[in-house]
PDB file of N, CA, C, O and CB in Angstrom:
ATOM      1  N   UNK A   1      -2.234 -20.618  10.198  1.00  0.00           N
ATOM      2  CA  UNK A   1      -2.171 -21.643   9.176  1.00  0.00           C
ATOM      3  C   UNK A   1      -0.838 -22.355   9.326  1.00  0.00           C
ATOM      4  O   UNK A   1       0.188 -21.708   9.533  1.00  0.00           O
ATOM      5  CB  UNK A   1      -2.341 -21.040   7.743  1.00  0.00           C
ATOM      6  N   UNK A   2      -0.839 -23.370   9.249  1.00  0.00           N
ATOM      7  CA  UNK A   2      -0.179 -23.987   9.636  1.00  0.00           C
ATOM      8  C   UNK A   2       1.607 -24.006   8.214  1.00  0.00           C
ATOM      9  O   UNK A   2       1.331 -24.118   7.019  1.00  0.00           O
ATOM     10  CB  UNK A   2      -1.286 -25.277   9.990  1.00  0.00           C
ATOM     11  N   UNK A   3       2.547 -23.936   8.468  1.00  0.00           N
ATOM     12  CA  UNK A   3       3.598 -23.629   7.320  1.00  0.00           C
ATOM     13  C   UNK A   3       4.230 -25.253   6.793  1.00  0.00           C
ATOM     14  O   UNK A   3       4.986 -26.037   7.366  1.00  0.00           O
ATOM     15  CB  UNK A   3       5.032 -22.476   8.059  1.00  0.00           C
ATOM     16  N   UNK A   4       3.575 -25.312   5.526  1.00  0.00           N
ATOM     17  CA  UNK A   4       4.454 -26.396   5.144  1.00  0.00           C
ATOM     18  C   UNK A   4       6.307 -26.896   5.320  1.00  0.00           C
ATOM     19  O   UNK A   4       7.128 -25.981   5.257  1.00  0.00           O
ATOM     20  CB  UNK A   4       4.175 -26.239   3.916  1.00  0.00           C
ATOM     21  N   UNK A   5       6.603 -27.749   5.445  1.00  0.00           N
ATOM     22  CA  UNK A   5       8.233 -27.929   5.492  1.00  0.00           C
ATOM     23  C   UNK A   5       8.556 -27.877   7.279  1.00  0.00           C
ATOM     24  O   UNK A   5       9.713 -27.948   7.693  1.00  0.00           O
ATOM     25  CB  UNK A   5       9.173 -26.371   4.470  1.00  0.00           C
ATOM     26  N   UNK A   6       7.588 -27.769   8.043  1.00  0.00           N
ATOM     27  CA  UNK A   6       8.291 -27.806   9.253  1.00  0.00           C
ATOM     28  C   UNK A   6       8.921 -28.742   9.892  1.00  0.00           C
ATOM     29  O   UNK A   6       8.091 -29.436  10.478  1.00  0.00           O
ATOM     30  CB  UNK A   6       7.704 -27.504   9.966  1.00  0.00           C
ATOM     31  N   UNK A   7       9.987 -29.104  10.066  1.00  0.00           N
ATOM     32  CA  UNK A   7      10.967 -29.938  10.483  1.00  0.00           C
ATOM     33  C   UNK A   7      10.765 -29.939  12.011  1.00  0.00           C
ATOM     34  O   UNK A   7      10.935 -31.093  12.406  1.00  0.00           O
ATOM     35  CB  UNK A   7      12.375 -29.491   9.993  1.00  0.00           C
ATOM     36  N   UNK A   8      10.530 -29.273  12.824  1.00  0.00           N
ATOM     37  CA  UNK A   8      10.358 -29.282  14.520  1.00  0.00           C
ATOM     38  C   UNK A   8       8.637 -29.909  15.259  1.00  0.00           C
ATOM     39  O   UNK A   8       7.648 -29.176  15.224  1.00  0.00           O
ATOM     40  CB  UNK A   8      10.574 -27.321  15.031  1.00  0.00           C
ATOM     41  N   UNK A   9       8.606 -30.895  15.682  1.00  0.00           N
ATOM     42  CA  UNK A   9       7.432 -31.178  16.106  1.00  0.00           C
ATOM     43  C   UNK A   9       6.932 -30.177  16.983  1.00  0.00           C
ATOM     44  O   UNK A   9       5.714 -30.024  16.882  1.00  0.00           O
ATOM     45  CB  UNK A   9       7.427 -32.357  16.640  1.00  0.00           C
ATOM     46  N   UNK A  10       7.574 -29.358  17.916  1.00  0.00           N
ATOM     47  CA  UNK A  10       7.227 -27.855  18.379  1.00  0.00           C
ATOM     48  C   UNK A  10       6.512 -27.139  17.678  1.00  0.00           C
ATOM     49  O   UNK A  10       5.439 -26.588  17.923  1.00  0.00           O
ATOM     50  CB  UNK A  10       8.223 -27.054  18.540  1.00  0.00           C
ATOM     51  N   UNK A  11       7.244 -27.165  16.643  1.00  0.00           N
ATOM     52  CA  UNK A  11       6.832 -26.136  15.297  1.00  0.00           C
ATOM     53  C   UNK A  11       5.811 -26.552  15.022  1.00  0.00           C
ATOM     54  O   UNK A  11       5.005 -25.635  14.863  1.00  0.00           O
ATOM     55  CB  UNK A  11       7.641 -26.062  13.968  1.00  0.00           C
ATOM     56  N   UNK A  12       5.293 -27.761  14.836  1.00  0.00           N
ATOM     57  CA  UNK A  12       4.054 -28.418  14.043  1.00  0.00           C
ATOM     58  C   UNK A  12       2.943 -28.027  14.922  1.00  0.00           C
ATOM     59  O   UNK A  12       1.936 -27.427  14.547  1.00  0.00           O
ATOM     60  CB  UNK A  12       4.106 -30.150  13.826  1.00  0.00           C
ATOM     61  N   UNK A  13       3.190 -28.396  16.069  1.00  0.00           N
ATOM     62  CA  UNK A  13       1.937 -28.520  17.055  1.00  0.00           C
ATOM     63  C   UNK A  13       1.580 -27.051  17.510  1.00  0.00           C
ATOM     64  O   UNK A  13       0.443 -26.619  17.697  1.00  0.00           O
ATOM     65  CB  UNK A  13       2.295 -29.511  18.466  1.00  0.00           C
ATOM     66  N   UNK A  14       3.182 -26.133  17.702  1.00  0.00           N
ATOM     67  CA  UNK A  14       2.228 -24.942  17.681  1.00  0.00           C
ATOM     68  C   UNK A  14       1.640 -24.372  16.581  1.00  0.00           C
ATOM     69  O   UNK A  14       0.595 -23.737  16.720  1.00  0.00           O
ATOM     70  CB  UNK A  14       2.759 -23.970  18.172  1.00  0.00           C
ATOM     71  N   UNK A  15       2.309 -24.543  15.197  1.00  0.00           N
ATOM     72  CA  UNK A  15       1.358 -24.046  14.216  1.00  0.00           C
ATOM     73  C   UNK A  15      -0.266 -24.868  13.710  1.00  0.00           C
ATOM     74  O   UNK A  15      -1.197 -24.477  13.007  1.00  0.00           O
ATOM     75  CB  UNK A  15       2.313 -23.967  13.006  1.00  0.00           C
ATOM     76  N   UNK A  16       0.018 -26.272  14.542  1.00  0.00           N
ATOM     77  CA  UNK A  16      -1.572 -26.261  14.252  1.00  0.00           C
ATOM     78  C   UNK A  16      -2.395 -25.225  15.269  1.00  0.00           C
ATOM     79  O   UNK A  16      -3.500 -24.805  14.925  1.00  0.00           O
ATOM     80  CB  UNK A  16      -2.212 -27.896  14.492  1.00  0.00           C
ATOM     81  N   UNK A  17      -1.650 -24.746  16.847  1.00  0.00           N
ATOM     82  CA  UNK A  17      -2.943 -24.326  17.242  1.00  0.00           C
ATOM     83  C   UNK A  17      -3.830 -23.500  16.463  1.00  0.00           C
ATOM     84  O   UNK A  17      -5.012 -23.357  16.775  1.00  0.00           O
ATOM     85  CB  UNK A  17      -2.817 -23.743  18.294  1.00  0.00           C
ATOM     86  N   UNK A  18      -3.191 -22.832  15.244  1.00  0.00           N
ATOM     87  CA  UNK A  18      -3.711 -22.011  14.886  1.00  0.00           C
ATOM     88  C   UNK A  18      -5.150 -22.061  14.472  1.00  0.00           C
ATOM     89  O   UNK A  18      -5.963 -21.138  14.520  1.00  0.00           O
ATOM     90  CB  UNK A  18      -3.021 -21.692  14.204  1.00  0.00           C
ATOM     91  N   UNK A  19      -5.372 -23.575  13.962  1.00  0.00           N
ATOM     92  CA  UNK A  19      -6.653 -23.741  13.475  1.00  0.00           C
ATOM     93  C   UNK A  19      -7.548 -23.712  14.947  1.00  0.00           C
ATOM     94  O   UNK A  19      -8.723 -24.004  14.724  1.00  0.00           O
ATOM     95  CB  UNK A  19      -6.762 -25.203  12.512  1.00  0.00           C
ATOM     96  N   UNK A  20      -7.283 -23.446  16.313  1.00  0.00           N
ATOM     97  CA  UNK A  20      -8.411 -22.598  17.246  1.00  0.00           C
ATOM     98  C   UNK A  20      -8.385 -21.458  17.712  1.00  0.00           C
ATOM     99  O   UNK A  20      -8.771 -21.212  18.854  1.00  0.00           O
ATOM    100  CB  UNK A  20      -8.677 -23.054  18.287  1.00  0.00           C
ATOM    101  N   UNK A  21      -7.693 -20.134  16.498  1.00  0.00           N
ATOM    102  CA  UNK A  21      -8.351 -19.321  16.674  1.00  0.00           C
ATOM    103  C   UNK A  21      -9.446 -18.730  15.337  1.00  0.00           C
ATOM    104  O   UNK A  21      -9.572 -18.938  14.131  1.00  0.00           O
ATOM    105  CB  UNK A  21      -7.438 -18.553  17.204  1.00  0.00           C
ATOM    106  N   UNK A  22     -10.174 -17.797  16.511  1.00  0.00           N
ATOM    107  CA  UNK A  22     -11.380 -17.371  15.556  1.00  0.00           C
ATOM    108  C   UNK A  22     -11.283 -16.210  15.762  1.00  0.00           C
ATOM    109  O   UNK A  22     -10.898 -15.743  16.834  1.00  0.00           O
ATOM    110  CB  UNK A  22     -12.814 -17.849  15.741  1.00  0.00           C
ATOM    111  N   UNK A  23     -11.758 -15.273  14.348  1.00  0.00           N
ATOM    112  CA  UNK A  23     -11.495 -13.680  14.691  1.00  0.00           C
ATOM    113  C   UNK A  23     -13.173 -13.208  15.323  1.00  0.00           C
ATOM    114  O   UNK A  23     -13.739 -14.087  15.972  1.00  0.00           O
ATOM    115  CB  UNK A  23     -10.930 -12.597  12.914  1.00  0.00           C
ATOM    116  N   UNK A  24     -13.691 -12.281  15.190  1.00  0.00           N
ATOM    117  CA  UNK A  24     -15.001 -11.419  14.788  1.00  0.00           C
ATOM    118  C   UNK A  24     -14.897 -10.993  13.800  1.00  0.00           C
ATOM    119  O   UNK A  24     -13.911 -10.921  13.066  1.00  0.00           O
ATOM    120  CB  UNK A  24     -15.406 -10.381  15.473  1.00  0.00           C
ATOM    121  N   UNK A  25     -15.909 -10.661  13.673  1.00  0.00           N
ATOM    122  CA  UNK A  25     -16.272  -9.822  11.715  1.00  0.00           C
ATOM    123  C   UNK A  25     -15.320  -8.208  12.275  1.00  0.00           C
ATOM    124  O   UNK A  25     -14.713  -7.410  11.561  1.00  0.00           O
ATOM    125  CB  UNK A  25     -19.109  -9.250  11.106  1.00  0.00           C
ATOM    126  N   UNK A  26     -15.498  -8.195  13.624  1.00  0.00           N
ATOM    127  CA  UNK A  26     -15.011  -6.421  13.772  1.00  0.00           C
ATOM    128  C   UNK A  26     -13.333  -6.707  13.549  1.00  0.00           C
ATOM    129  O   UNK A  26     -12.598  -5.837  13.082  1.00  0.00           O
ATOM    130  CB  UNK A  26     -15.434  -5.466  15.793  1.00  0.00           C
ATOM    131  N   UNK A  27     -12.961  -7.738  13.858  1.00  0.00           N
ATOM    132  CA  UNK A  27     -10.996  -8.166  14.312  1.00  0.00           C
ATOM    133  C   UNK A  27     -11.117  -8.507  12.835  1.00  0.00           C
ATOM    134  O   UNK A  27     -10.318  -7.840  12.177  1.00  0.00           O
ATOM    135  CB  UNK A  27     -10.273  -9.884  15.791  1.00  0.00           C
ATOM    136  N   UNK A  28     -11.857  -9.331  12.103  1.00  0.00           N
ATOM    137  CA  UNK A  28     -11.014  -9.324  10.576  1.00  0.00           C
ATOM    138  C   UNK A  28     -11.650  -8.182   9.387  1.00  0.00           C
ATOM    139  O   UNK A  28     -11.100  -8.172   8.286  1.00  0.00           O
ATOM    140  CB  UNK A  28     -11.204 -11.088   9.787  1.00  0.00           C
ATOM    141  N   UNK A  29     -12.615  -7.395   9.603  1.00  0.00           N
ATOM    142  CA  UNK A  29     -12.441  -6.461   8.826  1.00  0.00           C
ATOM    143  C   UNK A  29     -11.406  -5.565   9.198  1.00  0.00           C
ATOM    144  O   UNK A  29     -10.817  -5.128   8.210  1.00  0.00           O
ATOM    145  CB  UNK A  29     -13.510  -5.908   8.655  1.00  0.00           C
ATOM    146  N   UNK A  30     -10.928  -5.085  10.423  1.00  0.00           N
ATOM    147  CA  UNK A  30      -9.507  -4.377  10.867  1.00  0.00           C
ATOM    148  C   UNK A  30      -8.112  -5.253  10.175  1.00  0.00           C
ATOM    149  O   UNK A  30      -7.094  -4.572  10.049  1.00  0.00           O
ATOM    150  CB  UNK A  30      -9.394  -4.435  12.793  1.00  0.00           C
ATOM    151  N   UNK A  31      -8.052  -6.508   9.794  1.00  0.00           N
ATOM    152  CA  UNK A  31      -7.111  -7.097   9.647  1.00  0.00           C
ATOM    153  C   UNK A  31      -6.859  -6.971   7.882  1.00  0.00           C
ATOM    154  O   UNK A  31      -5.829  -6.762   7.240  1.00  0.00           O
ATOM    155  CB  UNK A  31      -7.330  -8.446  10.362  1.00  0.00           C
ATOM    156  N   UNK A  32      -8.197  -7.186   7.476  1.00  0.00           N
ATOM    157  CA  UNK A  32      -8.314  -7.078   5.883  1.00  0.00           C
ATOM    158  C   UNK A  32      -7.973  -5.300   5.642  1.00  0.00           C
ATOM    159  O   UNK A  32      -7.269  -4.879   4.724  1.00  0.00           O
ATOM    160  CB  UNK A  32     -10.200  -7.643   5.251  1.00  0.00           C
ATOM    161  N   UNK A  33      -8.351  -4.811   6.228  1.00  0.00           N
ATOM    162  CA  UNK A  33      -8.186  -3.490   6.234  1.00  0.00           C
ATOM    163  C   UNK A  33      -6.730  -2.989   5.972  1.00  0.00           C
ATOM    164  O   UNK A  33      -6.392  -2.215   5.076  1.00  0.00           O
ATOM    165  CB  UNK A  33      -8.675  -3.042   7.451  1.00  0.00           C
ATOM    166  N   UNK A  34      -5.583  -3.821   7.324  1.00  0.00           N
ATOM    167  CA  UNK A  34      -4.472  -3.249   7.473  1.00  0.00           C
ATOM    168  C   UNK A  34      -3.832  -4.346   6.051  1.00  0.00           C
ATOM    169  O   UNK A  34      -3.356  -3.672   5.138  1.00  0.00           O
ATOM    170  CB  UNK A  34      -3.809  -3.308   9.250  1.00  0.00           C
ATOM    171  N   UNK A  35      -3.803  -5.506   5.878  1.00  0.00           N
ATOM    172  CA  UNK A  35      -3.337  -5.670   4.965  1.00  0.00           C
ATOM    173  C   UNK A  35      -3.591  -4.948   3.204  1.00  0.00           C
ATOM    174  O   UNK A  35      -2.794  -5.061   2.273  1.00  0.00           O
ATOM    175  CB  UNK A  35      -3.487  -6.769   5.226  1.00  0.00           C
ATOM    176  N   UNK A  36      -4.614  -4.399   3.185  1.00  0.00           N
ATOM    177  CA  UNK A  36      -5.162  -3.806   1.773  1.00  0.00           C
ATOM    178  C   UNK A  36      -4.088  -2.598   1.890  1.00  0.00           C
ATOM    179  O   UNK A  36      -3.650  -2.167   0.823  1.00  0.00           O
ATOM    180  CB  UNK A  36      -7.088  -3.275   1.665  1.00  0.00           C
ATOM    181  N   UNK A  37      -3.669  -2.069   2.986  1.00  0.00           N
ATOM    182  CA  UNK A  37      -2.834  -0.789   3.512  1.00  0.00           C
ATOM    183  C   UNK A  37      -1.514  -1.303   2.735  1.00  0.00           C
ATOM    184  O   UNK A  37      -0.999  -0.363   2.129  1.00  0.00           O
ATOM    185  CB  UNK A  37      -2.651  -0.566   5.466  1.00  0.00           C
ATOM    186  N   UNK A  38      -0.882  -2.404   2.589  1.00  0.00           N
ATOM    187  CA  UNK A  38       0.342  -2.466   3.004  1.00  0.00           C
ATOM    188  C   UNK A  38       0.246  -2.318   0.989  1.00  0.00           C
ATOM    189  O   UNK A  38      -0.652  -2.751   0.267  1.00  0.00           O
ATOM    190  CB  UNK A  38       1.052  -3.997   4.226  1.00  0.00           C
ATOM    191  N   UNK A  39       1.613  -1.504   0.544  1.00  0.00           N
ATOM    192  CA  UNK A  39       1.909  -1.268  -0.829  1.00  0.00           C
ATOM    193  C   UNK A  39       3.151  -1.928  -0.773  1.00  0.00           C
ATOM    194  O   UNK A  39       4.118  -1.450  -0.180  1.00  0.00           O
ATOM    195  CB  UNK A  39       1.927   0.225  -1.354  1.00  0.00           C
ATOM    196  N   UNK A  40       3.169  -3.252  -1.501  1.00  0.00           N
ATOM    197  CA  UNK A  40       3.828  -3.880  -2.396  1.00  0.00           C
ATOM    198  C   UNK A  40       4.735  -3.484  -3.701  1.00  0.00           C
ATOM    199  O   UNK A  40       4.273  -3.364  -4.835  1.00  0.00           O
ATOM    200  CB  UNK A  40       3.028  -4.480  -2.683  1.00  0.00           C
ATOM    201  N   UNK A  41       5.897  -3.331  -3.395  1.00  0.00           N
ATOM    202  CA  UNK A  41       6.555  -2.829  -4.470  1.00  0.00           C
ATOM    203  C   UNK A  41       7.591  -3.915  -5.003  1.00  0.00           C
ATOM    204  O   UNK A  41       8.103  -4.698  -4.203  1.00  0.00           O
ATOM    205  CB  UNK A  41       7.205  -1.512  -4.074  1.00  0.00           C
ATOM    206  N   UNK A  42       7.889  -3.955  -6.333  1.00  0.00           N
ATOM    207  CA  UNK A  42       9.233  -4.948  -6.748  1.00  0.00           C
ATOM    208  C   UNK A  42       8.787  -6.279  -6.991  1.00  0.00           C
ATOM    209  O   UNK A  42       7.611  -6.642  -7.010  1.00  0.00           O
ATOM    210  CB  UNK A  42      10.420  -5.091  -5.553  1.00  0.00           C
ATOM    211  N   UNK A  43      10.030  -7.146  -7.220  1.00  0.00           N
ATOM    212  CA  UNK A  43       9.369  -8.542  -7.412  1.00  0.00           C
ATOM    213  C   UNK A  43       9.425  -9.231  -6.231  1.00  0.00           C
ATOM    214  O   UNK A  43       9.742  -8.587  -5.231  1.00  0.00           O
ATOM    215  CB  UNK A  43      10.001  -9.411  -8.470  1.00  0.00           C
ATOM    216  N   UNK A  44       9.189 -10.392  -6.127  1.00  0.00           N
ATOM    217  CA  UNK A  44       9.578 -11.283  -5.254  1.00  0.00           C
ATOM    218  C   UNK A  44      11.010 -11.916  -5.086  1.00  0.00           C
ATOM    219  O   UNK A  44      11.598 -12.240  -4.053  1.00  0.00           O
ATOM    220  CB  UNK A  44       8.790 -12.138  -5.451  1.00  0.00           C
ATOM    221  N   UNK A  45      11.253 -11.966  -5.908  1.00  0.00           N
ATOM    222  CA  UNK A  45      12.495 -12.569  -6.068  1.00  0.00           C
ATOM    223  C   UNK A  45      13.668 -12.263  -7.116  1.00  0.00           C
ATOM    224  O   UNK A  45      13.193 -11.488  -7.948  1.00  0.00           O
ATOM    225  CB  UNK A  45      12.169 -13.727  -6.227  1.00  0.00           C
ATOM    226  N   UNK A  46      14.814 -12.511  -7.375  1.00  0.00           N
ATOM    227  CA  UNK A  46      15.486 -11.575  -8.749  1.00  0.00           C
ATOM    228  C   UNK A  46      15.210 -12.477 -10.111  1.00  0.00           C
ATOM    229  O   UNK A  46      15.178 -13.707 -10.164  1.00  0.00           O
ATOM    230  CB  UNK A  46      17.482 -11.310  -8.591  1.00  0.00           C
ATOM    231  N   UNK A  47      15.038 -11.633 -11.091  1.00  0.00           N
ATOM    232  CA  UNK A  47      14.532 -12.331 -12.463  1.00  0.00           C
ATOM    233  C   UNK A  47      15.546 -13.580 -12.587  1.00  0.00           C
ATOM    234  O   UNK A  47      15.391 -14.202 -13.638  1.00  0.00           O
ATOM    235  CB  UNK A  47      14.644 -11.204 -13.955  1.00  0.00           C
ATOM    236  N   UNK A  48      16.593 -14.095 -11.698  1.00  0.00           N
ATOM    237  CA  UNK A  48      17.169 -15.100 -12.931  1.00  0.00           C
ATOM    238  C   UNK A  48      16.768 -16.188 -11.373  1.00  0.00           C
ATOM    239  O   UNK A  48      17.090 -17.346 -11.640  1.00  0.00           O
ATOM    240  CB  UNK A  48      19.407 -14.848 -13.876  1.00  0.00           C
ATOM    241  N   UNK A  49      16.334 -16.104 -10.297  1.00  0.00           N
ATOM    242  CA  UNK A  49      15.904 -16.680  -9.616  1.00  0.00           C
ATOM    243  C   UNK A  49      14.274 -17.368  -9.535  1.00  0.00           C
ATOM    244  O   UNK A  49      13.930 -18.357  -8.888  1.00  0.00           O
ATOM    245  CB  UNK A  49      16.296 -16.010  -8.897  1.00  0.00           C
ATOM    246  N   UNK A  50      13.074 -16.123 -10.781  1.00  0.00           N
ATOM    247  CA  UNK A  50      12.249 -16.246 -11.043  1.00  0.00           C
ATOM    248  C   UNK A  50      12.171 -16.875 -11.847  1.00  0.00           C
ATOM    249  O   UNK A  50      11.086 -17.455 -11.888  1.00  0.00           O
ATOM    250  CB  UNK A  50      11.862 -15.601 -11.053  1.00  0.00           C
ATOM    251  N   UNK A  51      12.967 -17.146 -12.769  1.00  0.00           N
ATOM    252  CA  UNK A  51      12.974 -17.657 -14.293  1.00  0.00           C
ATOM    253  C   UNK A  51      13.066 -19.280 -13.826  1.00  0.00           C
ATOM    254  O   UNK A  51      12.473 -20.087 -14.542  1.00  0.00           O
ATOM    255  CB  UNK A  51      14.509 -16.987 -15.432  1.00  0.00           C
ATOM    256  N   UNK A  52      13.715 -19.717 -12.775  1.00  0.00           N
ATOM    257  CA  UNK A  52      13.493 -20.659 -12.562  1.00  0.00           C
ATOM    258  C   UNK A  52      12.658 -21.819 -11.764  1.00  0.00           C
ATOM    259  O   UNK A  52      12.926 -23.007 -11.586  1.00  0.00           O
ATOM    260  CB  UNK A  52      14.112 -20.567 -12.563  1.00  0.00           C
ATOM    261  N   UNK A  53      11.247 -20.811 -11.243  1.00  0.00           N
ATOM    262  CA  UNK A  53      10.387 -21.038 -10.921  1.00  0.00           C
ATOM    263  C   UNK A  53       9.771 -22.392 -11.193  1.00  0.00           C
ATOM    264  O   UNK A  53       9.716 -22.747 -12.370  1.00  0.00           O
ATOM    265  CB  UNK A  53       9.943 -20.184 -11.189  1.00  0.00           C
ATOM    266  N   UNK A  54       9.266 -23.252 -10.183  1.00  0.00           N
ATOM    267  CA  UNK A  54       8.750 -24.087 -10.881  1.00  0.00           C
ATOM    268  C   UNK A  54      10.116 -25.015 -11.317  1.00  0.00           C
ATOM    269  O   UNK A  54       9.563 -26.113 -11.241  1.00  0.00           O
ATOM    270  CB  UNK A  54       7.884 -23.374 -11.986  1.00  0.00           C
ATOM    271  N   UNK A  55      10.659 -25.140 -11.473  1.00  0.00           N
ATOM    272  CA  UNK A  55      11.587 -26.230 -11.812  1.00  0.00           C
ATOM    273  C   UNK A  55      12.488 -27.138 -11.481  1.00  0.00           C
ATOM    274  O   UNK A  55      13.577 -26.575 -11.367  1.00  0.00           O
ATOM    275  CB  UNK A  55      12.016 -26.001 -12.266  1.00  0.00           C
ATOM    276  N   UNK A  56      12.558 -28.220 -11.280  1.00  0.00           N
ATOM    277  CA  UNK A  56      13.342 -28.856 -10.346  1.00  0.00           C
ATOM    278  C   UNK A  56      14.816 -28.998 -10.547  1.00  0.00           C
ATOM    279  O   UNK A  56      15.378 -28.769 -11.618  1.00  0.00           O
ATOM    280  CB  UNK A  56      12.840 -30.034 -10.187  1.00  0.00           C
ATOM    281  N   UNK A  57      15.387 -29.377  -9.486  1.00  0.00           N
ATOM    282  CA  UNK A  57      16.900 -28.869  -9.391  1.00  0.00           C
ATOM    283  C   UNK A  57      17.327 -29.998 -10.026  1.00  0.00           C
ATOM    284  O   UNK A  57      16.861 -31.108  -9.772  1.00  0.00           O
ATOM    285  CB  UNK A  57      17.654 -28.554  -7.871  1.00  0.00           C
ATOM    286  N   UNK A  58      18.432 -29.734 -11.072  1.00  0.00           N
ATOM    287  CA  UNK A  58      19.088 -31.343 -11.971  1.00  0.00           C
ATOM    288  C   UNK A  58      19.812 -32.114 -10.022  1.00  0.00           C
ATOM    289  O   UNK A  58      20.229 -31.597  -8.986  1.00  0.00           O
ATOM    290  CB  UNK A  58      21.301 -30.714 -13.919  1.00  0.00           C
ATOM    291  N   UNK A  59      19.564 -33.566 -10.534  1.00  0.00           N
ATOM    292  CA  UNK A  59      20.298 -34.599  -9.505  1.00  0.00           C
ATOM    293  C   UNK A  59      21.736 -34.508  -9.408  1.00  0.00           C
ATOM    294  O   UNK A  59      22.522 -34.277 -10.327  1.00  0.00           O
ATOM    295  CB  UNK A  59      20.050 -36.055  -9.877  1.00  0.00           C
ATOM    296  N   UNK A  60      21.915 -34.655  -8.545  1.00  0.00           N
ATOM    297  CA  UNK A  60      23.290 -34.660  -7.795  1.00  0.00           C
ATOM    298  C   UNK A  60      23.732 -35.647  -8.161  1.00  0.00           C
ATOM    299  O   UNK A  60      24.844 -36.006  -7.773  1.00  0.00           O
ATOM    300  CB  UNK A  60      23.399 -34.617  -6.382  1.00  0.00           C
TER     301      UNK A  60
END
């Protein structure tokens, strides 16, 4: 999938190849599999960094 914000036309063109690949049902049930594996702990980010979620930065 391709990552929003990419600044490198490198970057762009290889992250579109992505839209030609294709898994099998056998390669993405193994993939859904290993991600359901992975345990998530904590937040994402620190509460006074969260709190400001969503909000735009006052102008310079």
């Amino acid at each position: 999938m391709p990552i929003p914000g990419t600044t490198k036309i490198a970057h762009m063109e290889q992250n579109l190849g992505a839209a030609a690949i294709h898994f099998t049902p056998d390669e993405l049930t193994k993939i859904n599999a290993d991600v359901d594996a992975v345990h998530i702990q904590g937040a994402r980010l620190p509460p006074a960094i969260l709190s400001m979620s969503g909000v735009e930065a006052p102008p310079k």
